[in-house]
N, C-alpha and C positions, 0 to 999 in steps of 0.2 A: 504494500500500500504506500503509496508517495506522501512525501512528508513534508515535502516544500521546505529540501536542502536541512531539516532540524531530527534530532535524533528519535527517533520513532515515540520512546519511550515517554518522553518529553513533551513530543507533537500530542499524545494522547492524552496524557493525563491534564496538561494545561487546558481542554478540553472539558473533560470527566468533570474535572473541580467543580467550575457551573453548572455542569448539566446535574450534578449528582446533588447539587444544592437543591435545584429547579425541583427533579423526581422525588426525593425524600419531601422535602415541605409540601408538594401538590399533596404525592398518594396520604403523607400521615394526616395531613388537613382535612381532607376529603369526608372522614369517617371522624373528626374529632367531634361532632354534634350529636351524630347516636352513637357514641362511645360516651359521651358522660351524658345521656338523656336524661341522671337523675340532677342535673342541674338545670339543664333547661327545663326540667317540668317544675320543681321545686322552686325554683328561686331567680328572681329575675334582674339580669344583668345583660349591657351592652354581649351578644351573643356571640359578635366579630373578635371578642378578645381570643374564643377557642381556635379559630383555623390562626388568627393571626402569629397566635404564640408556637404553633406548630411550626412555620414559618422560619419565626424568629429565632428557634430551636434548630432549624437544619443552618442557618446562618452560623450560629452558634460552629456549630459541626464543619459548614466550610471552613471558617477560618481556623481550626484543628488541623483539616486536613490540609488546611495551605502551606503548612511546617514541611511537607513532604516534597510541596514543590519546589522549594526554597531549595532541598536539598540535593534534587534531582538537578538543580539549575548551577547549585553547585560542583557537582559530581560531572557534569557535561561542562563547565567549564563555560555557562550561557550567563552573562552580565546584565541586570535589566539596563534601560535605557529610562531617562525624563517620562519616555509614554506611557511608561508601567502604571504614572500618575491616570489615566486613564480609566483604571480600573476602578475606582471610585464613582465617576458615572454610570459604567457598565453593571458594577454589581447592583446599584442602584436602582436601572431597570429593570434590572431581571427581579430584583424582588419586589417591583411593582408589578411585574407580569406573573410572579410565582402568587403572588397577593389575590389577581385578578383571576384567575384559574379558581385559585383556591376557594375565594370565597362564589364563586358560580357551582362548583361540586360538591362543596361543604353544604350548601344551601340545596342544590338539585336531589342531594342524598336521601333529605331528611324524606321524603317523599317517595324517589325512587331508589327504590335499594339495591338494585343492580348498575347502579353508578359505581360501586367501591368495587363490585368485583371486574368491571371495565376499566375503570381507571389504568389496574397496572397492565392491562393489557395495549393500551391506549400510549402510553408513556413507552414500550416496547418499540410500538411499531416510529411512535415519535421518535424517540433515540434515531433512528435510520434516516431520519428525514432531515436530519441535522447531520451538519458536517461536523465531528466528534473524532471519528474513529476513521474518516478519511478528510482532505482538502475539500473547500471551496470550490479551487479549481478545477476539482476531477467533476464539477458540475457542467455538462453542456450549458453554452453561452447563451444559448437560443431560450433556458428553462429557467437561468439565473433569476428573472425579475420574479419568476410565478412563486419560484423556489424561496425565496426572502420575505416573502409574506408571513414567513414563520421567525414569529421575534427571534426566537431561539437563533436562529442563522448568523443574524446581523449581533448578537451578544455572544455568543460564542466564539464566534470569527473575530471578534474584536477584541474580548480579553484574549483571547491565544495571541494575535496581531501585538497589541501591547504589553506583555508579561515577557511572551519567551520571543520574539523575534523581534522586538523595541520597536516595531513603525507607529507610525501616525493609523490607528483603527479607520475605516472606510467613514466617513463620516453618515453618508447617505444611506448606507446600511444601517448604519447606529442610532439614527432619527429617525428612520421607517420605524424599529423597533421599538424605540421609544415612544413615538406618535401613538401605535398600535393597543402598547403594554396602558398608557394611560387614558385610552379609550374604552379598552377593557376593562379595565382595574373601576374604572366611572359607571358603565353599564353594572357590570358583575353587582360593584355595591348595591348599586340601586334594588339589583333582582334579588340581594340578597335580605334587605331590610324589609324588602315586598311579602319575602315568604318568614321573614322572621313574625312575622305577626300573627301567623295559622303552626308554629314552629311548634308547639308544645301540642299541639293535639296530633302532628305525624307519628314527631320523634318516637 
């Protein structure tokens, strides 16, 4: 698999890092509503705090496993650059987009309960649809714009871009993704506090 001149090992996991953020926070979010049902029937608080802290827990968890990258970038002998600064915006929307997922399947759950056992089927086939485990570039040219419609593209591609090979991230990838993640994140809320109101008599 091409690696865009960077050490395979490297090329992947700078990768994984985001995505494994994104996949942990969605799927455990997902199911964190009727997983404690006896608080949303019992007791009433803002309901966004349960997917949210699921979230903020796999956050937690990337920057854990960011220690690894650190070492592997050391081990290959890879320097960051100024752009690594980047990554501060990047993670930023992906956990507005991890946010926006979340709180649309944490909500669609409570209802349909064959949302949690699609989810990790769903995040599978996602994984492939993202450039993770191989380039951007091994995308035909002709597929690239349809293909970037997936926030994940344009955040992934950008933290691997700025972390391990110091460019300047695509900007116009990074603002599609953005645009996208906090049009999501707007809707989702909305559909979320919609059904928060009928939420204790699914759960």
């Amino acid at each position: 698999m091409p690696s865009d001149g960077v050490p395979y090992a490297l090329f992947a996991y700078a990768a994984l890092l985001p995505w494994n953020y994104f996949s942990a926070g969605v799927s455990n979010a997902t199911n964190s509503l009727t997983n404690h049902a006896q608080f949303v029937t019992k007791v009433y608080f803002p309901r966004e705090i349960l997917p949210i802290t699921y979230v903020v827990a796999a956050l937690f968890d990337f920057g854990v496993a960011s220690t690894l990258l650190v070492g592997l970038m050391i081990y290959y002998r890879t320097s960051p650059t100024i752009n690594a600064l980047y990554a501060v915006p990047i993670i930023l929307v992906l956990t507005c987009f991890s946010l926006a997922i979340s709180f649309f399947f944490s909500a669609a759950q409570v209802r349909f309960r064959d949302i949690g056992v699609a989810v990790p089927l769903l995040l599978q086939v996602w994984l492939f649809a993202t450039p993770v485990i191989y380039p951007l570039s091994a995308v035909p040219e002709h597929w690239r714009t349809l293909y970037m419609l997936n926030p994940m593209v344009g955040i992934i591609e950008s933290f691997r871009q700025a972390i391990v090979m110091g460019n300047v991230p695509d900007r116009n990838a990074l603002v599609m993704s953005a645009a996208i993640s906090v049009v999501l994140l707007v809707a989702s809320y909305i559909y979320f506090k919609l059904v928060e109101a009928t939420m204790a008599d699914f759960v």
